[in-house]
C-alpha positions as CSV (number, residue, x, y, z in Angstrom):
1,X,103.3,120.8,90.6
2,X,102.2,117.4,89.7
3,X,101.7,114.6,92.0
4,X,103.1,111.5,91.2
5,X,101.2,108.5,91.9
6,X,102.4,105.1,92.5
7,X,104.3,102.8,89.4
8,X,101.8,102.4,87.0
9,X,99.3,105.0,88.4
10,X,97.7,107.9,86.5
11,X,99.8,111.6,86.9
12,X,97.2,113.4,89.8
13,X,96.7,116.8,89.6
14,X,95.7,118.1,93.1
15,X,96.1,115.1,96.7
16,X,92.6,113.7,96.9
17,X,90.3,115.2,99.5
18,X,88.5,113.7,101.8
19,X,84.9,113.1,100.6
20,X,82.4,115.4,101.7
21,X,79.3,113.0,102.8
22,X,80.4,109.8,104.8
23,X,78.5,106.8,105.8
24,X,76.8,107.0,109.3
25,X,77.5,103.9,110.7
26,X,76.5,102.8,114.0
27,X,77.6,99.6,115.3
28,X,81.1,98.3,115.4
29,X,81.3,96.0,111.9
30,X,80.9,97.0,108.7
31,X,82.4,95.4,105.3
32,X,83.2,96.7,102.0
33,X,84.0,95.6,98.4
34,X,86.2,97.0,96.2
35,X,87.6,96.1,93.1
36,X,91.4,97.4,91.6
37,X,93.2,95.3,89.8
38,X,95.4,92.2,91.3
39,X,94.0,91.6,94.7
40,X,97.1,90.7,95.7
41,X,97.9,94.6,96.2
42,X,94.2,96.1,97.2
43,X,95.0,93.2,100.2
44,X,98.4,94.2,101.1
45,X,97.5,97.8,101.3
46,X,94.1,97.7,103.3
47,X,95.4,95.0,106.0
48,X,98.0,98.0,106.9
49,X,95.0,99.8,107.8
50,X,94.2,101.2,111.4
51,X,90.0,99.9,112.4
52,X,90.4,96.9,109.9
53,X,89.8,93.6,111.2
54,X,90.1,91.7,107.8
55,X,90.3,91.5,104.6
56,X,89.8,88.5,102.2
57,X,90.8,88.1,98.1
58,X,88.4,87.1,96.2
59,X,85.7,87.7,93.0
60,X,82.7,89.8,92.3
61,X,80.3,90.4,89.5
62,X,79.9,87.5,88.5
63,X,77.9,83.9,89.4
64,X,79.4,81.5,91.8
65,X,80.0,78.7,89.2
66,X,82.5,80.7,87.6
67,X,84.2,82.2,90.8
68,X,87.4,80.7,90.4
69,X,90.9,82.0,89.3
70,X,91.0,79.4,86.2
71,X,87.4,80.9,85.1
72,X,87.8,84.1,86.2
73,X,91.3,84.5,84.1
74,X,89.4,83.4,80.5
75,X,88.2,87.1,81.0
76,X,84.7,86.2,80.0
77,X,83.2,85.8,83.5
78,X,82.4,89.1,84.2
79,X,84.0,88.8,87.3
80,X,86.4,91.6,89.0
81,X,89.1,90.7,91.2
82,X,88.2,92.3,94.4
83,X,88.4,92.6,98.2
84,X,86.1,92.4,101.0
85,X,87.1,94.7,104.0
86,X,85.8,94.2,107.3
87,X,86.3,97.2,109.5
88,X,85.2,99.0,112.5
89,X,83.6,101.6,111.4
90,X,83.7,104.0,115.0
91,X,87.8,103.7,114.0
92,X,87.5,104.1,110.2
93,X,85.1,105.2,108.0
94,X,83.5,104.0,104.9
95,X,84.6,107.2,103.0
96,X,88.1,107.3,104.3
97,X,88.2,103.8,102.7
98,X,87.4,104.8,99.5
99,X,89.5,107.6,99.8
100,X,92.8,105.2,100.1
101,X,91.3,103.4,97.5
102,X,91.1,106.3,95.3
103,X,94.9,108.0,96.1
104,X,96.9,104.8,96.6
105,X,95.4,101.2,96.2
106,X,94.8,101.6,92.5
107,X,94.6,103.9,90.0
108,X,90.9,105.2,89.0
109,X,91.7,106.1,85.0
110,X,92.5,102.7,83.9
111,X,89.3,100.8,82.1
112,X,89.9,97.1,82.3
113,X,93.6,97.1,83.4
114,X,95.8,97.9,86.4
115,X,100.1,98.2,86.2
116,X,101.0,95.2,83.8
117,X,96.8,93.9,84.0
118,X,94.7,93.4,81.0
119,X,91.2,92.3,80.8
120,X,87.7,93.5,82.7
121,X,89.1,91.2,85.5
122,X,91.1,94.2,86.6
123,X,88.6,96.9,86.2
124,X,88.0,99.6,88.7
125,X,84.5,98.7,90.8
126,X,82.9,99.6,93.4
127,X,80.4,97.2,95.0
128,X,78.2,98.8,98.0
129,X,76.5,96.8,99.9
130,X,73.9,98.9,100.8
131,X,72.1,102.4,99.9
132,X,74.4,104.6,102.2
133,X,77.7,102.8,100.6
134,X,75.8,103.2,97.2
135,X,75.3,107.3,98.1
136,X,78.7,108.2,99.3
137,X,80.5,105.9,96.6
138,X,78.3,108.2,93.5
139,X,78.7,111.7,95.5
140,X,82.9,110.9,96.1
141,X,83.3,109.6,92.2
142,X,81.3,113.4,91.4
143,X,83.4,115.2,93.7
144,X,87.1,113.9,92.3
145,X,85.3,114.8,88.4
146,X,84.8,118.4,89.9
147,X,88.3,118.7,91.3
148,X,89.7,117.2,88.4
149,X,92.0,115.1,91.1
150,X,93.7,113.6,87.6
151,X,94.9,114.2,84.0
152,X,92.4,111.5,83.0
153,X,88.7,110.3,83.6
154,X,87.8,108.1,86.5
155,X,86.7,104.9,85.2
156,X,85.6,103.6,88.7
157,X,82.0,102.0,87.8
158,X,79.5,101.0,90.3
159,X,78.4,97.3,90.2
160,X,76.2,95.3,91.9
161,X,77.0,91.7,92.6
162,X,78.2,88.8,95.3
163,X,81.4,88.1,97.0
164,X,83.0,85.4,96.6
165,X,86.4,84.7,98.5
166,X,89.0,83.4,96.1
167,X,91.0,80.1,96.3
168,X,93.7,79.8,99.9
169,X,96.7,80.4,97.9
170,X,95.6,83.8,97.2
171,X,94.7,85.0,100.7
172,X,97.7,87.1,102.4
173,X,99.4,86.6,99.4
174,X,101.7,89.9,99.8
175,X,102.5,89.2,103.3
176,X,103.5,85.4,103.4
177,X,105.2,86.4,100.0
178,X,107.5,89.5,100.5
179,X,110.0,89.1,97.8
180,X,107.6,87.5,94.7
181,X,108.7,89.7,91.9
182,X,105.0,91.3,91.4
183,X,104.7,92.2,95.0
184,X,108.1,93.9,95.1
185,X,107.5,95.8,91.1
186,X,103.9,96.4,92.1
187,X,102.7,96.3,95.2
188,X,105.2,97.2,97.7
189,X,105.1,100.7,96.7
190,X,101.3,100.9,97.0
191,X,102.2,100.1,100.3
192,X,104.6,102.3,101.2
193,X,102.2,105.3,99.2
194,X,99.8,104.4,101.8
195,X,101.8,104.8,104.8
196,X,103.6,107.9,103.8
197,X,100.2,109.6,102.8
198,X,98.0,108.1,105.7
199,X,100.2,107.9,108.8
200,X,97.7,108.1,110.8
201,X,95.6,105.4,109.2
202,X,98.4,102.9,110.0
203,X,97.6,100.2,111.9
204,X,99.6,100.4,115.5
């Protein structure tokens, strides 16, 4: 039988597995940037998570000069709407991130558009910020192609680039804004997706 993503998420074929190399990270902060369409969601969904101590809207791919949401919105910026997680990583793992990200954040088919989303703005991206991020992000990406996890091509691309955190209004944008139409079509089913599939991910 099928699986059913969330509204406006690719048909999945098999539950996404776990990736098979990890990130070996010592220490107790790490961080992490991916890009998935509105941030708006990516944020809701990740701040739910257990060994997360943060996570901040914003833009990457891009120069600074352009990282605003006027510029950014022209779709000629090369910018991606993205989020920067800050996590423990002795509770949570780098792969385990990009495993949520993979099965309920976004959806990995679409090129250059998420739910109602057009333009390279809302591209699937993955930024790592080092070579071990860079490893397991290109061995994951190959492993989901070999199990054929969907009816479609990941379009997930690796990017290099800065961070840079978008403008206040944006920031906990889900969570100070429960019942803005977007949040309740989109959003809050990413949410609940992640908490039905992940329950021990949730944040106590």
């Amino acid at each position: 039988m099928a699986l059913l993503a969330t509204p406006g998420h690719a048909e999945r074929a098999v539950p996404i597995p776990a990736p098979a190399s990890d990130v070996a990270a010592p220490g107790t902060r790490a961080v992490a940037v991916l890009a998935g369409g509105c941030f708006w969601g990516m944020e809701a969904v990740f701040e739910q998570m257990r060994g997360v101590s943060g996570v901040t809207s914003g833009y990457a791919g891009g120069d600074a000069a352009t990282a605003n949401y006027a510029a950014v919105s022209t779709e000629r910026t090369r910018h991606a709407e993205a989020i920067r997680i800050t996590y423990d990583p002795r509770q949570v793992s780098y792969g385990t991130l990009l495993r949520v990200y993979f099965s309920v954040a976004h959806d990995p088919t679409q090129v250059s558009r998420q739910g109602p989303d057009r333009g390279p703005s809302y591209r699937s991206a993955i930024f790592p910020q080092n070579r071990e991020q860079l490893n397991v992000a290109r061995r994951y990406i190959a492993q989901l192609d070999a199990a054929k996890a969907w009816r479609a091509p990941i379009a997930t691309r690796i990017e290099t680039g800065r961070f840079y955190p978008a403008e206040a209004y944006h920031q906990d944008f889900a969570r100070r804004n429960p019942g803005h139409p977007y949040i309740v079509r989109w959003d809050r089913p990413k949410v609940a997706a992640f908490r039905d599939a992940f329950p021990r991910l949730v944040r106590s």
